[in-house]
C-alpha positions in Angstrom: 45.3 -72.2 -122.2 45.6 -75.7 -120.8 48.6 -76.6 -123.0 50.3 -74.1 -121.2 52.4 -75.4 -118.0 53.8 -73.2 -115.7 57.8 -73.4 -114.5 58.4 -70.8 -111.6 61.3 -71.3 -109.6 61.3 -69.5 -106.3 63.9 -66.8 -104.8 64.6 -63.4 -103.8 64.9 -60.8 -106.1 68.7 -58.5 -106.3 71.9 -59.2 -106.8 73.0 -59.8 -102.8 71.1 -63.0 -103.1 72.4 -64.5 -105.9 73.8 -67.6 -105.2 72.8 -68.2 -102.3 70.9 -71.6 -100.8 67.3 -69.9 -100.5 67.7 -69.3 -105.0 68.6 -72.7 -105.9 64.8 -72.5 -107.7 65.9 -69.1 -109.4 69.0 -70.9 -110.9 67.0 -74.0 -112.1 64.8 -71.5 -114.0 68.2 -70.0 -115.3 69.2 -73.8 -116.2 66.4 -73.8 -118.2 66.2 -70.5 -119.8 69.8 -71.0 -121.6 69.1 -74.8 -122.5 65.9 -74.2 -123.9 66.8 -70.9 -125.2 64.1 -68.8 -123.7 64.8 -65.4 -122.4 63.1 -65.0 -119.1 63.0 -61.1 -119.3 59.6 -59.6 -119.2 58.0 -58.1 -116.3 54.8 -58.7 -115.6 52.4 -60.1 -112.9 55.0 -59.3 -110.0 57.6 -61.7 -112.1 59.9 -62.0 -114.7 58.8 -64.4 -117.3 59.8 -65.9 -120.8 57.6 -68.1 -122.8 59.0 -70.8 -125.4 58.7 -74.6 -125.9 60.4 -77.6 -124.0 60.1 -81.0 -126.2 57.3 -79.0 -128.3 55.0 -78.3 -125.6 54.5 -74.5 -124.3 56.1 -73.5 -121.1 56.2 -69.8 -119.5 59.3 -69.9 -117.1 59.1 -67.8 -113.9 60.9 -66.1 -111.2 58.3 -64.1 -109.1 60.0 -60.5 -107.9 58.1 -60.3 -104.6 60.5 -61.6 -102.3 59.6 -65.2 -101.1 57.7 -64.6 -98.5 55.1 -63.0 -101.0 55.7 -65.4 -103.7 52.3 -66.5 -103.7 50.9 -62.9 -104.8 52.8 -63.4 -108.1 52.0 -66.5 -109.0 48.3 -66.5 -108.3 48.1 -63.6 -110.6 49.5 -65.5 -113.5 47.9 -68.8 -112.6 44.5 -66.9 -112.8 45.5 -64.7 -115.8 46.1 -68.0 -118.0 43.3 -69.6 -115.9 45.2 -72.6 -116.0 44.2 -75.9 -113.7 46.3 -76.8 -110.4 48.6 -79.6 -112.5 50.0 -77.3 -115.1 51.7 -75.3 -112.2 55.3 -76.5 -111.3 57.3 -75.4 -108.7 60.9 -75.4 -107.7 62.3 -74.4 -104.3 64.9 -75.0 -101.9 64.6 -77.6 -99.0 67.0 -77.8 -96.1 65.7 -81.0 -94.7 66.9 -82.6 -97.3 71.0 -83.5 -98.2 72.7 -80.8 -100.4 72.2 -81.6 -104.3 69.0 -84.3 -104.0 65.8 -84.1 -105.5 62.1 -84.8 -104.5 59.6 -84.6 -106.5 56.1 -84.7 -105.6 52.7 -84.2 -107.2 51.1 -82.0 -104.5 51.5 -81.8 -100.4 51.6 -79.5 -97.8 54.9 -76.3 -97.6 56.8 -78.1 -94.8 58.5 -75.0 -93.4 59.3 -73.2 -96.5 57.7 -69.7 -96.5 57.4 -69.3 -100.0 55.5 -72.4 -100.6 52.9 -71.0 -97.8 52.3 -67.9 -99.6 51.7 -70.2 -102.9 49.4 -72.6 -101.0 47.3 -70.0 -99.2 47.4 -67.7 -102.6 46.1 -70.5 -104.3 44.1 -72.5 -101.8 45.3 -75.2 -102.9 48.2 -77.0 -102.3 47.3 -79.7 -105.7 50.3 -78.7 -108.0 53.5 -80.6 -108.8 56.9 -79.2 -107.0 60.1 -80.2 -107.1 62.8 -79.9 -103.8 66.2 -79.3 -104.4 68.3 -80.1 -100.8 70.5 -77.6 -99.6 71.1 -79.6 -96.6 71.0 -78.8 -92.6 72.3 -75.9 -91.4 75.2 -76.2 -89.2 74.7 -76.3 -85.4 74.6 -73.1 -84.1 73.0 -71.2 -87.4 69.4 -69.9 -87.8 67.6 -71.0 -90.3 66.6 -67.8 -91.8 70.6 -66.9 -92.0 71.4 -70.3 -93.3 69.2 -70.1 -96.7 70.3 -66.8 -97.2 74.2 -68.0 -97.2 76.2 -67.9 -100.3 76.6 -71.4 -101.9 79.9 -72.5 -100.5 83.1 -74.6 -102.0 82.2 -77.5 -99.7 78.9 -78.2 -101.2 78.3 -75.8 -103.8 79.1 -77.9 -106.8 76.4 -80.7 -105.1 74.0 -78.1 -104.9 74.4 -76.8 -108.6 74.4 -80.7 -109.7 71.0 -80.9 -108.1 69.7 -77.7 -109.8 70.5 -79.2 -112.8 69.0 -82.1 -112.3 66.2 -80.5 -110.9 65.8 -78.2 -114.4 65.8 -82.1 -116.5 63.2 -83.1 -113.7 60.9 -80.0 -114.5 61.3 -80.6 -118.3 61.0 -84.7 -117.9 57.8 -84.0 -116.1 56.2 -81.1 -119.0 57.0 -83.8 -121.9 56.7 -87.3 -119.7 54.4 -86.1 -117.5 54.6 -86.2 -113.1 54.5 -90.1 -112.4 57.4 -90.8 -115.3 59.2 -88.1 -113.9 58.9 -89.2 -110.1 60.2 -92.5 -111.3 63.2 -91.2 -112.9 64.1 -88.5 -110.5 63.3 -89.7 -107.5 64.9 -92.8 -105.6 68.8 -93.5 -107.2 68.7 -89.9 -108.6 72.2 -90.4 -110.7 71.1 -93.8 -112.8 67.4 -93.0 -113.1 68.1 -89.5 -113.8 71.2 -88.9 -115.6 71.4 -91.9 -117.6 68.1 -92.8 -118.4 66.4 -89.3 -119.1 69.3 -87.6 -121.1 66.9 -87.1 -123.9 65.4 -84.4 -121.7 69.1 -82.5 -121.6 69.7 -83.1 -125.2 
């Protein structure tokens, strides 16, 4: 099913982490599920899924229920299931080394120090698959990491952080219809022109 491409954003399943930093890739997928007007509500393969179209090509959004330190288990199953090359995987996920509400995008690369990257990486074997970084930024002085991700979004940064899982959603859909590199160029670098103004058509 090669014209399938794969969406999961990462998280914690249960309502005590919702909104917090380490489910920014949980609420892209959400972005995504009400834009494109698929329901992301069946349970399989360790996930809950929805499959529907973005620009007329066939997506399957997911949010792997393992906990993110197993995320990996989930979405090898699905990957393997649809037997579905490296490139038509796309993940989004949290990154505090980068400042609250930007973007990367990158076309493959190592997990940096994000757990549930690892688990996809050594799931997979292979770390060859688009993701996409939303920045959550540094925790303060004084915090652990692990308690710092798992913080509730707060009024000082919150709305920069939902403006970058927005953007991050229209990155994810610029990249199933344009394709990794046109995406990169709109979405990374001067985030607000390239991506806002230039790629509304993937909003619309």
């Amino acid at each position: 099913m090669e014209n399938l491409t794969i969406i999961a954003g990462l998280g914690n399943p249960g309502r005590k982490y919702d909104n917090t930093r380490h489910n920014v890739g949980f609420n892209a997928i959400d972005v995504l599920s009400a834009k494109y007007s698929i329901k992301v509500n069946r349970l399989k393969h360790k996930a809950l899924s929805g499959e529907g179209t973005i620009k007329e090509n066939r997506v399957l959004l997911v949010k792997p229920q393992t906990f993110m330190n197993l995320s990996g288990e989930s979405i090898r199953d699905i990957v393997e299931w649809y037997k579905l090359p490296m490139e038509k995987l796309i993940v989004i996920y949290d990154d505090a080394d980068l400042p609250a509400g930007s973007l990367r995008i990158r076309p493959k690369g190592s997990s940096g120090t994000h757990n549930g990257m690892k688990s996809i990486i050594y799931q997979l074997q292979s770390d060859d698959f688009p993701r996409i970084r939303i920045g959550i930024g540094k925790a303060p002085e004084g915090w652990e990491l692990a308690d710092y991700v798992l913080s509730k979004l707060s009024a000082g940064d919150g709305k920069t952080i939902w403006q970058g899982i927005e953007k991050a959603a229209a990155a994810a859909a610029a990249i199933v219809d344009l394709g990794i590199e046109a995406a990169m160029n709109l979405y990374n670098g001067n985030q607000k022109e390239n991506g806002d103004q230039q790629h509304q058509e993937c909003r619309d």
